[in-house]
C-alpha angles and dihedrals in degrees: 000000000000132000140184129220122194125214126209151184135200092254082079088067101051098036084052089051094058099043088057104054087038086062092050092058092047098046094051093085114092095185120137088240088063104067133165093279109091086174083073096038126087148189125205115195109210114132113219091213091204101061104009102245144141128191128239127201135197129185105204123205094282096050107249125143131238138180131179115157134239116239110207134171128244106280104056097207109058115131117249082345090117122110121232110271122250117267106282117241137201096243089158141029130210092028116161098167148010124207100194107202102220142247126354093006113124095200129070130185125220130187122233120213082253079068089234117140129235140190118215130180109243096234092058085240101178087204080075111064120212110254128193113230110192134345129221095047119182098166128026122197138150110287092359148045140190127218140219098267093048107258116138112223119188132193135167115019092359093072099059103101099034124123111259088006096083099090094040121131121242091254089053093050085067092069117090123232127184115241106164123038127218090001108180086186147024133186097171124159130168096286111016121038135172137181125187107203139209098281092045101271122146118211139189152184151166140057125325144175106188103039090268094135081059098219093130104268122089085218119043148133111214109207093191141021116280141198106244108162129002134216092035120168101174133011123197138182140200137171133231101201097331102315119103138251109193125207132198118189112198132208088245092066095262125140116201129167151178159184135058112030113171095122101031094270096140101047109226097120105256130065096236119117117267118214101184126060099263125199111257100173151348130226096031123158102164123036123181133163127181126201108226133201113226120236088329108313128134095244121103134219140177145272116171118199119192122182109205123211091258085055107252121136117219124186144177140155127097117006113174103136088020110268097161110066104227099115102256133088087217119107106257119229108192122034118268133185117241099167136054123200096014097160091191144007109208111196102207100180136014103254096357120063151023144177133215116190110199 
């Protein structure tokens, strides 16, 4: 018989604890916009410092868009303490999707059913017209896109490290420009960015201090995407105290990774950094590293999980309170198995939770 065992950490807790209370703020609204259906609500949130609000959308059955914001005091989390929301208004029709852009950001992007893709301000100004930025959209994200026929394109933050971007002005920055053709995959932030396209190639770019854009240096800025690994099918990341470990699964069943070392999250035996994608294992169908918090604290590290092809599942990386299984409280270099007959391994949520069916 199988069964499945789920691992946790306490950032479920507190994740859990915040999604809650964020909940209890959206659903207050009773408005006729704000119906049963949360795939079609959203929350954007950008903090209008001057008056203490976010705004919240919904696209109803017939897409059209509405936004009403949310007026909270100022300590966020504090239980029932939030205000009734303004009285939500169309302001767009033949909406499908929004792709808010966090925190203190005062723009947001939505997709119409044309596919095209449009950037809006988040306070509605009618000084500020609303301007479409590419067509053919397949993908929508913050900063870049990519369309239907696989090409990444990248604007604001995302150009600053591009070759021939660098000395761009704010208002061109708003301009998108293709940088990857035919990309299957991104995983792109301010610093460190990467992209797999559709033949297997992984890609990267940006600015790093550990190796974890893989070219070969620990300190480098990439002014262009380039070709790191080959024959990818999946790329992860996770973070020891904020610095990055980078993994690569190929379609041969390899597992390689990168990047920050300090407590044996890459693998490789030792705890130096590690600047090229390195060989971890052989024979892998199912890869998954969370990233931790310690005792409580809000830094992260690493445990990495592979389940191998004869269905043991090896792991290594920070140990601290003994998250790997292996008996010991001491960081693990190398992988070890620490389980036989393990038929899957189920990620549920990035950094905070996984499954193993026996």
């Amino acid at each position: 018989m199988k069964k499945k065992i789920r691992i946790y950490s306490s950032l479920v807790a507190l994740t859990f604890l915040s999604t809650s209370i964020l909940c209890a703020c959206t659903n207050t609204d009773t408005s006729t916009a704000a119906k049963t259906d949360q795939s079609r609500f959203y929350f954007h949130a950008a903090e209008k410092a001057a008056d203490n609000k976010r705004t919240n959308f919904y696209i109803d059955s017939d897409n059209n868009l509405w936004a009403w914001d949310s007026v909270y005091p100022d300590y966020l989390y504090i239980g029932n303490a939030f205000l009734p929301p303004t009285e939500p208004e169309p302001i767009m029709k033949n909406i499908k999707e929004v792709v808010p852009t966090g925190m203190y950001n005062d723009l947001f992007y939505v997709l119409d059913t044309d596919n095209s893709l449009w950037e809006l301000p988040t306070d509605m100004n009618p000084s500020i017209p609303k301007k479409k930025l590419l067509d053919d959209v397949a993908v929508p994200n913050m900063e870049h896109a990519i369309t239907a026929n696989g090409d990444l394109y990248v604007w604001g933050d995302q150009t600053r490290y591009i070759s021939g971007m660098v000395g761009l002005t704010k208002e061109e920055m708003k301009t998108p420009r293709c940088i990857v053709k035919q990309a299957a995959f991104t995983d792109l932030d301010t610093s460190t960015s990467f992209a797999i396209d559709q033949d297997g190639y992984l890609w990267s770019w940006g600015e790093c201090q550990y190796g974890e854009l893989g070219q070969g240096e620990a300190y480098i800025k990439s002014s262009w995407p380039t070709i790191i690994a080959d024959h990818v099918a999946k790329f992860y990341r996770s973070y020891d105290r904020g610095e990055p470990t980078m993994y690569a699964l190929k379609t041969d069943g390899t597992l390689w990774a990168w990047g920050y070392n300090q407590y044996g999250a890459v693998g490789n035996g030792t705890t130096e950094t590690v600047s090229t994608p390195t060989k971890v294992l052989d024979h892998v169908k199912t890869f998954t590293c969370t990233a931790c918090p310690s005792n409580g604290a809000f830094d992260t590290y690493t445990n990495a999980f592979a389940l191998r092809e004869d269905d043991s599942l090896w792991a290594w990386g920070y140990n601290d309170e003994g998250n790997l299984g292996n008996g010991t409280t001491e960081s693990v270099l190398s992988p070890v198995k620490i389980l036989d007959d393990v038929a899957e391994i189920e990620k549920q949520r990035q950094c905070e939770t996984f499954s193993v069916n026996m």
